[in-house]
N, C-alpha and C positions, 0 to 999 in steps of 0.2 A: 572473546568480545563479540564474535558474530552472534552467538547462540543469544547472547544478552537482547542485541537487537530485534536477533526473528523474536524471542519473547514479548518483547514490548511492541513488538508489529504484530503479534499474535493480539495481546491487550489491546490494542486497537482499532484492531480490526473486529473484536468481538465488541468492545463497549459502543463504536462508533454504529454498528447492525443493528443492537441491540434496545428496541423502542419501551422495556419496561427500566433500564438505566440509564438511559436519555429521563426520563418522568422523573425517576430519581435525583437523578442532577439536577432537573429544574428545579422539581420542590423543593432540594436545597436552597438554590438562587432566593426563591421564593421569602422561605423564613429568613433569607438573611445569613445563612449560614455557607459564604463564598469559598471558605476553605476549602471544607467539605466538597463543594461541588467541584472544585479544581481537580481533585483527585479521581476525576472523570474526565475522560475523552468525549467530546462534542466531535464534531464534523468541519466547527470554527478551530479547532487544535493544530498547529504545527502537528504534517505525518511524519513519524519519527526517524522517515530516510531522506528527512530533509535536510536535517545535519551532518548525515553521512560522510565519510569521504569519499573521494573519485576511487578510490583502490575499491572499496565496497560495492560501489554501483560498479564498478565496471567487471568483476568478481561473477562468473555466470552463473556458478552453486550456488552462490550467497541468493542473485538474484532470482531464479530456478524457484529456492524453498522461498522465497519472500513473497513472488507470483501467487504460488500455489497456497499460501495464506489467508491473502488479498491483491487481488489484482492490478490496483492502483499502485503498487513500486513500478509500473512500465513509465511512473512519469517521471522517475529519478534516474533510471540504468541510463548507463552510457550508450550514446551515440552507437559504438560498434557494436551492441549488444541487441539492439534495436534492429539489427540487420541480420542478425543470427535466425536461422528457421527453425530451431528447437523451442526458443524464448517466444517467436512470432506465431507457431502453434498452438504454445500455453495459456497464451493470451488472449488467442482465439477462439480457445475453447471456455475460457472462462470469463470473457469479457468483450463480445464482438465490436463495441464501441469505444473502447479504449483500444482495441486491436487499431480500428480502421485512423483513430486518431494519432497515436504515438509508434506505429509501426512501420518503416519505410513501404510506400503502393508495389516498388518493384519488388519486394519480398514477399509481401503479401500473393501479389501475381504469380508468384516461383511456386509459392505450396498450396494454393489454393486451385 
């Protein structure tokens, strides 16, 4: 079931980057053809580790390869995860501004 997720958090995180299927999806919107467009990830999209459970967000592999995807799962991990210096690293290096937001200052202070 994990694997299912990183996939769809891979999809995501690729359609969400991705400025020639954003155009796509508009031009759907456009003619009218909303289906269509649904079957695309906007930026307005529920992230798909919003449904998650607590066992998945709090899971530090799961979250680890979800980081290393896309960045923005540091806004779903669990509280104690959040205080982990391996997770507060990755996030650092990949994202300084989610780091300094969703990462406890005293962690950050410890590895920095």
């Amino acid at each position: 079931m994990k694997e299912l997720v990183l996939n769809e958090l891979k999809v995501y995180a690729k359609e969400t980057s991705s400025k020639s299927l954003q155009k796509v999806r508009s031009s759907y919107k456009k003619l009218g053809l909303h289906g269509f467009a649904d079957d695309f990830y906007s930026k307005k999209s529920k992230h798909p580790l919003s449904e998650c459970s607590e066992y998945y967000l709090g899971d530090k592999d799961f979250i680890t390869k979800a980081i290393k995807l896309d960045p923005n799962p540091i806004k779903f991990a669990s509280t104690k995860l959040r205080q982990d210096k391996q997770i507060a690293k990755l996030i650092l290096k990949k994202d300084k501004k989610l780091a300094n937001k969703y990462i406890f200052k005293k962690t950050l202070n410890e590895i920095g």
